[in-house]
N, C-alpha and C positions, 0 to 999 in steps of 0.2 A: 072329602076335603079337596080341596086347590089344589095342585101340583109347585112344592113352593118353588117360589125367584131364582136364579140362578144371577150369580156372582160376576162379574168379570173382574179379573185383575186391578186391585188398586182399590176395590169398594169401600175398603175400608182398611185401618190399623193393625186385623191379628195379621201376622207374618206366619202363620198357616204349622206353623208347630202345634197348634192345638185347634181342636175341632169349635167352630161357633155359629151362632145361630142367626139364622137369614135376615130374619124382620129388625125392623128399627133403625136402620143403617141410614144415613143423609148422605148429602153430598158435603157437610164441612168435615164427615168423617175421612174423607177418602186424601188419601195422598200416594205417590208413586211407588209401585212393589220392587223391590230391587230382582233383578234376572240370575235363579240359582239355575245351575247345572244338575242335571238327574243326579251325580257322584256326591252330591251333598248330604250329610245326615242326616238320616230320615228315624222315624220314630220305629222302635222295634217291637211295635204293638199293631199288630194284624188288622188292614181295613179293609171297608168292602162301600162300592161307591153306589147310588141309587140313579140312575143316567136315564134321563130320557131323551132319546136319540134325537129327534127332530130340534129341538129345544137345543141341547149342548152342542152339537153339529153345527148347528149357524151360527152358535155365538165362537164358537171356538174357531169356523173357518172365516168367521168373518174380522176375530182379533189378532190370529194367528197364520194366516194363509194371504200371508200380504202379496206373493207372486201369483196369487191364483190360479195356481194350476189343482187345486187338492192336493196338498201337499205339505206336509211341516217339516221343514226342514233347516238347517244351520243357516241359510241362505234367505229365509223368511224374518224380517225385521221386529215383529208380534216379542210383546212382554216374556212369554213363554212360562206365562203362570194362568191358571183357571181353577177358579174354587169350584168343587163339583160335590154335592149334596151324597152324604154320605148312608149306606144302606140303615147303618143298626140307628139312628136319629127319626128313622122311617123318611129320610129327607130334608129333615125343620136345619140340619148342621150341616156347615159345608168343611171340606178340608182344598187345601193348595194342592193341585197338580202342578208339576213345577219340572222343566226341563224342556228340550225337542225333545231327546226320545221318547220319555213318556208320552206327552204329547201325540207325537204321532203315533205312540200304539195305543192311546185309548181312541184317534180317529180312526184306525185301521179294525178296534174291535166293535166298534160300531156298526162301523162297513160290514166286516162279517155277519156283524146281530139283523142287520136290516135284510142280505141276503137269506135269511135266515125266515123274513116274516115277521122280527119281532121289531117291536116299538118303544120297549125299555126293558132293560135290564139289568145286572148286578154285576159288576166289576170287582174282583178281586186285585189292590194295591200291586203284590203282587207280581201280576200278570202286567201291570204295565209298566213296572222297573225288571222284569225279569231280564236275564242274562243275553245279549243280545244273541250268540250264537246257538246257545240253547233254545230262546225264541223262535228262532227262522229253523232248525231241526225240526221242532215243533210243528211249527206251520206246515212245514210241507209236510211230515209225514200224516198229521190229520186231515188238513184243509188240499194242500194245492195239490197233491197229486188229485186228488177227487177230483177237482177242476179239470185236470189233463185228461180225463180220461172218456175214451169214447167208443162208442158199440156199433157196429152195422146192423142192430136186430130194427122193427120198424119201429120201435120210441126213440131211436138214434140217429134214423137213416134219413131224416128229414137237414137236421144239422151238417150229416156228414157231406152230402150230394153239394151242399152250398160251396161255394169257387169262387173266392175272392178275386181269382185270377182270369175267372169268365166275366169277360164284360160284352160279350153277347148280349142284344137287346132279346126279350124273350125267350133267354134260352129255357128246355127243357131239362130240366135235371137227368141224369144219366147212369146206367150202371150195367158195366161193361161184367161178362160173366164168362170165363175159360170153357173153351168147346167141350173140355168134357169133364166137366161139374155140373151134371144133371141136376143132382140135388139143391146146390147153390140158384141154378136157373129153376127154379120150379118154386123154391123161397118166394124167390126176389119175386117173381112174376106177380105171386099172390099179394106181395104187400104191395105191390104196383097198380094191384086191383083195389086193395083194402083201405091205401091213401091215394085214393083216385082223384083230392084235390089236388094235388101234387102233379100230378100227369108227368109220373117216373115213368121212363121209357129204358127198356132192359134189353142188350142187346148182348147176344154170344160173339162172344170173338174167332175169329177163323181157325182151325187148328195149327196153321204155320202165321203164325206175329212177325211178317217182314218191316221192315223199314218204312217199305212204299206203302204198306197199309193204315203204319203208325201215322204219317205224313196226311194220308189220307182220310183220317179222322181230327184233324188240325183245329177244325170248326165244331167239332163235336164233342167239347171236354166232356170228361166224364169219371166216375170214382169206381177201382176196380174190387172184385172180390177178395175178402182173406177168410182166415180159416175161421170151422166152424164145427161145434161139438153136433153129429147129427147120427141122426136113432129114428125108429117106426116105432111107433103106439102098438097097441094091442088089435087097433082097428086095422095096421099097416100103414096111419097116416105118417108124415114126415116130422120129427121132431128137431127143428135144425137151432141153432145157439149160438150165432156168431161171438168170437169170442173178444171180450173186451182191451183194448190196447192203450199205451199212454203216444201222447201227441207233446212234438218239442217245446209249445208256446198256445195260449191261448186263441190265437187266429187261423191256426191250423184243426184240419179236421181228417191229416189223413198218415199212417205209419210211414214214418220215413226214416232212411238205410242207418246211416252209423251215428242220426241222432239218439237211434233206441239202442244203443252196446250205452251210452253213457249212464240214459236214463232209469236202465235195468240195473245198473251198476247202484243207484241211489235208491230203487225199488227194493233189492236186493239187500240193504243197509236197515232198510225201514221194515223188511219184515214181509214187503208183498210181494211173497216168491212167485203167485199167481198168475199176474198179469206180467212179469218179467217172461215166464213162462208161454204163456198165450204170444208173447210178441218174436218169440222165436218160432211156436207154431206157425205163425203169420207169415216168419220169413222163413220155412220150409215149404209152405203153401206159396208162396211166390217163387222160388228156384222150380218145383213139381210143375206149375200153370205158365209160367210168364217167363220162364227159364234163368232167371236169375234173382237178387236180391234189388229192388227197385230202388231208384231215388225215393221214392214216393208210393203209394197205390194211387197214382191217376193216371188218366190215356195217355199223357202229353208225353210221364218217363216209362214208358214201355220199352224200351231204348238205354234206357239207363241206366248205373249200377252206381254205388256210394263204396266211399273203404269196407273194407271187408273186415267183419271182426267176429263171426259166427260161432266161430269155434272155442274162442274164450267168454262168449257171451254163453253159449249152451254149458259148459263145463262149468259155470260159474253157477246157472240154476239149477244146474245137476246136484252142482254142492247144498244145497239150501232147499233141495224138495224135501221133505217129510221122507222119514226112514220107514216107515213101517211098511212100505211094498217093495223091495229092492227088485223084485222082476221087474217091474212096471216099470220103476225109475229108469233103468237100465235099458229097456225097451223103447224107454221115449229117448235116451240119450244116444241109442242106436240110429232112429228114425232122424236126429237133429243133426250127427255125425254125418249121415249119410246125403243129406242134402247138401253138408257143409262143400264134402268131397265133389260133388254133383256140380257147385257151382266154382271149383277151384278148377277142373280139368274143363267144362265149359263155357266157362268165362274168362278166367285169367290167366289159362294154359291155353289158349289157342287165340286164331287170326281171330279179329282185327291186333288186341289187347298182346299177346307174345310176340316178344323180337325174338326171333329162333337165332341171330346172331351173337347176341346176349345171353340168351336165355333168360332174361328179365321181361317183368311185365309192363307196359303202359295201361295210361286210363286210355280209352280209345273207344267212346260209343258210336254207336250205326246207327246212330239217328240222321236223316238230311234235311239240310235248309235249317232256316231260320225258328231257334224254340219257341216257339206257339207261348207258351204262358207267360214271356214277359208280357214289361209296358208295353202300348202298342209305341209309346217313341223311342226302345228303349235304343234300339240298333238305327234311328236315323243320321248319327254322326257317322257310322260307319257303313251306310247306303251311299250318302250324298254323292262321293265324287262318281259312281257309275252310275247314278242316276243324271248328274250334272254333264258328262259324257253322251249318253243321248236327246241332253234337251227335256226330262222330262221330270215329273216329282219325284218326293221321294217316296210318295202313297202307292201313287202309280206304279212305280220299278217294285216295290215290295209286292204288288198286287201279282203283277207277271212274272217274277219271280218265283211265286210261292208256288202258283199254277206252272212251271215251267216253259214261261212262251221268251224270257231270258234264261241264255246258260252262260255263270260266267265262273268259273275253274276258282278263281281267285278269290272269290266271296262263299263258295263252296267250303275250300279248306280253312278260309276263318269259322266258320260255323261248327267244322269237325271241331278245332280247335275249342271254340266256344262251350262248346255239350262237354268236352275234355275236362276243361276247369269244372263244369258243376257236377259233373260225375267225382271230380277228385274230393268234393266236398272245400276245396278251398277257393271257392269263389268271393272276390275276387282277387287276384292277386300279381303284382308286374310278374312274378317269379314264373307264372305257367301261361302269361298272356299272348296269343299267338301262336305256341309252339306245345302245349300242353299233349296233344295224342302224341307229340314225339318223344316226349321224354319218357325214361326209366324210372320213376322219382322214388328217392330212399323211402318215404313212408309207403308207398303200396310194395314196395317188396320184401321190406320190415313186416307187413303187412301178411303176407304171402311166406314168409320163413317162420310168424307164428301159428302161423297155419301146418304148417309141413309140423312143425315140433309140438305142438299142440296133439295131433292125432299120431303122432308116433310114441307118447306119453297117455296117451285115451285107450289105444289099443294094446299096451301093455299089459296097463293096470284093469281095465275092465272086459279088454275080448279075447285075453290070452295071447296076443302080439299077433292076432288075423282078424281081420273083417270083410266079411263078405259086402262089397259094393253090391248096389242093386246097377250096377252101370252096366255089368255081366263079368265083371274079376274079382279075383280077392284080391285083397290089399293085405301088406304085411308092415309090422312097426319099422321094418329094417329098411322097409322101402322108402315109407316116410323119411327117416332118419338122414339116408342117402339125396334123397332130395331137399332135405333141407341144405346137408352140408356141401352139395353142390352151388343153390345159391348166394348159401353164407360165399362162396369162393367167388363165384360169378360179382358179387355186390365188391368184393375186397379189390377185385382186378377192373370195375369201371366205375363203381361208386365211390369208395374209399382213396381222398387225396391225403397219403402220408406225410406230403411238405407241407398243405394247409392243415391237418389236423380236423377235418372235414368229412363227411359222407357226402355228396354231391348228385344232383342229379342226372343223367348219362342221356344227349340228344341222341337216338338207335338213328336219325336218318344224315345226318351229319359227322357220329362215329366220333364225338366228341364228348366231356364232360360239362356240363356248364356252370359257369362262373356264378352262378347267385348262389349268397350264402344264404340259408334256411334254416332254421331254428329246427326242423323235420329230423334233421341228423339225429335228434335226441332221439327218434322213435328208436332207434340201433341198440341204444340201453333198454327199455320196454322191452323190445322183441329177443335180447338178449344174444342180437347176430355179432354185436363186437367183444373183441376178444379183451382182457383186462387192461394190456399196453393200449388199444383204439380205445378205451372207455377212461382213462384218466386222460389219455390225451383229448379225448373229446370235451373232457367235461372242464380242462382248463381253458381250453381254446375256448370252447363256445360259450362259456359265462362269462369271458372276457366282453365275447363280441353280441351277445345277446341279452345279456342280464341290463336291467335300466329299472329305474325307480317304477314299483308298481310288479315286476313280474318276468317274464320275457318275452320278446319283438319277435314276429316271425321274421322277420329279414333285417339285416343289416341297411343302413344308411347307404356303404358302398353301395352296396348292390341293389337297392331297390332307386335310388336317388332322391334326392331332395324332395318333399311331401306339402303342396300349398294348396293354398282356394282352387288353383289352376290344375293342380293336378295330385 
């Protein structure tokens, strides 16, 4: 038989309380369906809809998707009713879908069905008045994390090599391999041969990663190695198993620094201890090859480092592996511990990043010049005038520039500055614009004290209050302990303003506190560095001055100033 008709709103007289049948309908039947909200009384008798997607898709986005973007929303003019032929009728009866939300979740299950392959399907009622929060639970924990998720192995590595941010004409896709991960370079090489349309080019990197290196593969984006389950066959072939990671958003293809503490954090929720797992392998494998925890794995942040939150990310999948190996667990949380250590004394305990006057940290990366993966206009408001200066463009000045045939001191330290904010993870922001390597800022030393108390509570409870660094010392909890309550002191004597009720960020080269208020202070309760008198005082002051309809600002109005088209 046919595939019967489908309805639009208004075809006809039933008001959708009861199921009725397609044929015979005119036009003197039809008069206007009044617009119910999904909260309306619905029938307490279980339905199931017979949908055929190409069919219900156009009528629906083309009565209901009046802004045309794909979209149903409270903002779209559409009846916001559609009769949809119901499964147990085999199709011949339709009922009222009636609301947006519905609405948009039977477009949205569509959308899944067709990614899916399929071309009609069966809709359970329901699933499309289900509970809005329990819906989106739902979704991600079946659907989107699966979306997120991506693999270096070669059914993966064609996706991942791709660089929104290379607008190179013909670039070669690239992959950059640590001088001594033989087994990684010996992969890649073969699947370089194996998807030889591709013309991947696999290049080892130097065993010392300076600056002037990173600078000088500018032109050369490329996606770096992570970690990988690897084993020999019985022949002695190499059995290697890059392991799989989630990525912040769909347009992304590569792990980056403290968007994965959050995403682990909702992996971890959902049950997939696995890949929360893997993503901390990944950032061990990164501290071991590339000496730190990266913005990203690509060339560009070789340089680069994000908040640091390693140590409550590991302890948190420690909690949530499977019990039945406690050596093993215990062994991996060793290995994760020990990287954590690896990148706290060298990274955030030494030059560039420690003010030894302080004792507090800055973001402070050794990357130079101008970051390669913006827009190419993104920085020409802030070339023009030393380009205007010599008479020349601002292509040009960027051109000599990049090659060093200009040096100009001034446009240097904005840049340090610049790589500063996106290392901090708060790009962008007036609060760190310009001065950002110089400051102390309350969240990376919140940051740095859960750290210290984190691994002086790890090595208590699971290594007997010692741990052997692989750095070449042991470490003891008491040391931790002492170092954290050193910076807890350090943060109280340049962070903490008692008149304003504030933690505040500390200029190390000015020897000043600075004025902008930041909603950051909050991290002091997380890291738990303020004492109960700083933690009511903070949390009256700063809901006073941060709290607004919707959630909290990171900055004040003071302090960040007036916000327009202009600026």
């Amino acid at each position: 038989r046919t595939y019967p008709k489908y309805v639009h709103a208004g075809d006809d007289e039933n008001n959708g309380d009861e199921e009725e049948s397609v044929p015979g309908k005119t036009m003197s039947h039809r008069r206007s369906v009044r617009r119910r909200a999904s909260i309306d009384d619905k029938t307490s008798h279980p339905r199931r809809f017979l949908v055929d997607i190409d069919i219900v898709e156009q009528i629906l986005l083309e009565q209901e998707d009046t802004s045309g973007d794909f979209q149903i929303t409270v903002a779209d003019s559409g009846p916001k009713v559609l009769k949809v032929p119901t499964a147990s009728s085999g199709g011949f009866r339709t009922f009222e879908v009636r609301g947006t939300y519905m609405l948009s979740n039977l477009l949205q299950e569509m959308a899944l069905a067709r990614d899916c392959g399929m071309n009609q399907i069966v809709i359970d009622e329901e699933r499309l008045n289900e509970n809005p929060v329990n819906r989106l639970s739902r979704m991600i924990r079946t659907t989107f994390w699966n979306g997120l998720v991506r693999c270096m192995d070669e059914s993966g590595i064609a996706a991942i090599c791709a660089d929104p941010k290379n607008t190179k004409a013909g670039a070669r896709p690239i992959i950059y391999v640590p001088f001594d991960d033989a087994d990684a370079f010996e992969y890649y090489r073969g699947v370089a041969r194996d998807l030889h349309d591709l013309h991947i080019k696999v290049v080892r990197l130097p065993r010392n990663i300076t600056p002037q290196y990173v600078k000088s593969i500018n032109d050369e984006f490329g996606i770096l190695t992570l970690a990988a389950e690897v084993s020999r066959d019985a022949g002695g072939r190499l059995v290697y198993q890059p392991l799989p990671f989630v990525v912040p958003g769909g347009r992304f293809n590569e792990q980056y620094g403290w968007d994965s503490y959050f995403e682990a954090l909702g992996l971890l929720v959902d049950g997939r201890w696995q890949l929360a797992k893997n993503m901390v392998d990944n950032f061990a494998y990164e501290i071991r090859h590339y000496g730190k925890i990266l913005n990203a794995n690509r060339s560009y942040y070789l340089t680069r480092s994000q908040p640091p939150f390693l140590t409550d990310m590991a302890l948190k999948v420690y909690e949530a592996l499977p019990a039945g190996d406690i050596e093993r667990n215990r062994a991996w949380l060793r290995a994760a511990l020990d990287a954590a250590i690896t990148e706290y004394f060298n990274v955030w305990m030494c030059a560039p990043r420690l003010d030894e006057h302080t004792g507090l940290s800055c973001y402070h990366p050794t990357g130079i010049g101008m970051p390669p993966e913006t827009e190419s206009t993104h920085f020409d408001h802030t070339v023009q005038p030393f380009a205007d200066r010599l008479g020349i463009s601002v292509d040009m000045y960027k051109g000599m520039y990049a090659r060093d045939e200009i040096h100009e001191p001034e446009l240097d330290e904005y840049f340090v500055h610049d790589r500063a904010v996106r290392e901090s993870g708060h790009d962008t922001s007036y609060r760190l614009e310009r001065r950002c390597a110089n400051l102390a800022t309350v969240d990376l030393n919140c940051l740095l004290y859960k750290y210290e108390v984190d691994l002086a509570d790890a090595l208590d409870e699971h290594f007997g209050g010692k741990f052997a660094w692989t750095g070449g010392r042991e470490l003891t909890a008491a040391e931790w302990r002492m170092r954290a309550e050193t910076r807890r002191q350090n943060m109280n004597k340049y962070l903490w303003n008692e008149r304003k009720g504030l933690y505040f960020d500390y200029d190390v080269v000015l020897r000043e506190q600075s004025v902008y208020e930041s909603v950051t202070a909050f991290w002091a309760l997380w890291a738990g560095c303020a004492t109960p008198a700083q933690a009511r005082r903070l949390v009256d002051v700063g809901c006073r001055k941060f709290e607004v309809r919707g959630g909290l600002v990171s900055g004040t109005e003071e302090s960040r100033g007036r916000i327009s088209l202009l600026r």
